[in-house]
N, C-alpha and C positions, 0 to 999 in steps of 0.2 A: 357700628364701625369699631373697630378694634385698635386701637392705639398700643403702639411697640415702641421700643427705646434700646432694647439689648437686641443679639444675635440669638438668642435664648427663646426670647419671649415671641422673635420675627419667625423662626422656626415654626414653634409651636401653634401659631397664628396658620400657617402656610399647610400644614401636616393638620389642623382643622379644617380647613378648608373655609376659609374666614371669607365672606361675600365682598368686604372693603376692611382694606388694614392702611392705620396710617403711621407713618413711617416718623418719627423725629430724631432729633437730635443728630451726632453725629453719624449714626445710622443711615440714616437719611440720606446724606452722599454717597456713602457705598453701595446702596443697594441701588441709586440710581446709575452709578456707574456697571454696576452687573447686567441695569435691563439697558445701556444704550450702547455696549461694544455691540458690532456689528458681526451676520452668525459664523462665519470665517473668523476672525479673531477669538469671539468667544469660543468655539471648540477647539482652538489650539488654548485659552487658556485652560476650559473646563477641562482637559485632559492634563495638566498639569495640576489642577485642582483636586481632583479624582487619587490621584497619585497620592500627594496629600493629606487628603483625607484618612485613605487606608494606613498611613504611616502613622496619621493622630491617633487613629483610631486603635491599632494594636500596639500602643501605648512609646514609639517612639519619642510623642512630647510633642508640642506645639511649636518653639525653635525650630526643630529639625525639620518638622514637616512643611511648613512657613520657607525654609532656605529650598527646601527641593522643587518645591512652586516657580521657579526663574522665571519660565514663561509668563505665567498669569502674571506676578508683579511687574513683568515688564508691560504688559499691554494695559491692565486694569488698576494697577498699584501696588501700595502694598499693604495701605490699609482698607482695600475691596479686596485684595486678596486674604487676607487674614480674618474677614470677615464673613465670607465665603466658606472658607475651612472650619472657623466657628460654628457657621449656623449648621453646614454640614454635618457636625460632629453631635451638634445638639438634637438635630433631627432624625442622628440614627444612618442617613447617606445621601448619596447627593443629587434624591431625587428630589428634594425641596430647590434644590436651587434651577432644577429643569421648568420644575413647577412656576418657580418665579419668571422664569422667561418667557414660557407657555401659556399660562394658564391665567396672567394676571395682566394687565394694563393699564400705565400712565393715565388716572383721571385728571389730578390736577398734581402743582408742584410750586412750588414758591423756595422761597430759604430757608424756613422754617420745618416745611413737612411737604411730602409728598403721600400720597394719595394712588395706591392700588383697587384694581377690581377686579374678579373675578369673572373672566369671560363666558 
């Protein structure tokens, strides 16, 4: 099992394609808030995420691309949003974070850490 802490390292974990990653720290709540909006919600956010992303990504700056998000921060927050755009940016695009929706499931979840698998 792969234990993460940054947006960085949950990337990178997600883009291996890691069998069980456990999530802690403040981590933790964001990425549980990405896998529990529901898929109507999340694709109005992940399309403002997306948007985003591209803006981080051709060097707008993380501010600007964070305020163009409105959507997502209203439905997911603003630090799932920011973290999202994060892990995005680290993975290269935002198909880690389709990944996390798709491809991975709630084993277990406490305060402490949550607990992905690999479907």
């Amino acid at each position: 099992m792969k234990t993460v802490r940054t947006e960085e390292e949950y990337a990178t974990a997600v883009n291996n394609e890691e069998d069980s990653i456990e999530v802690v720290g403040d981590l933790r709540n964001k990425i549980l808030k990405i896998k529990a909006k529901g898929k109507v919600a999340w694709g109005i956010a992940f399309a403002a995420i997306v948007v985003a992303v591209g803006m981080a990504m051709t060097g707008v700056g993380m501010p600007a691309a964070i305020a163009s998000a409105g959507a997502a921060t209203a439905l997911i927050g603003t630090g799932a949003t920011t973290s999202a755009i994060a892990i995005a940016v680290a993975a290269g695009g935002t198909a880690v974070l389709t990944a996390t929706r798709d491809d991975y499931e709630i084993v277990e979840q406490n305060s402490k850490r949550l607990v992905l698998k690999r479907r």
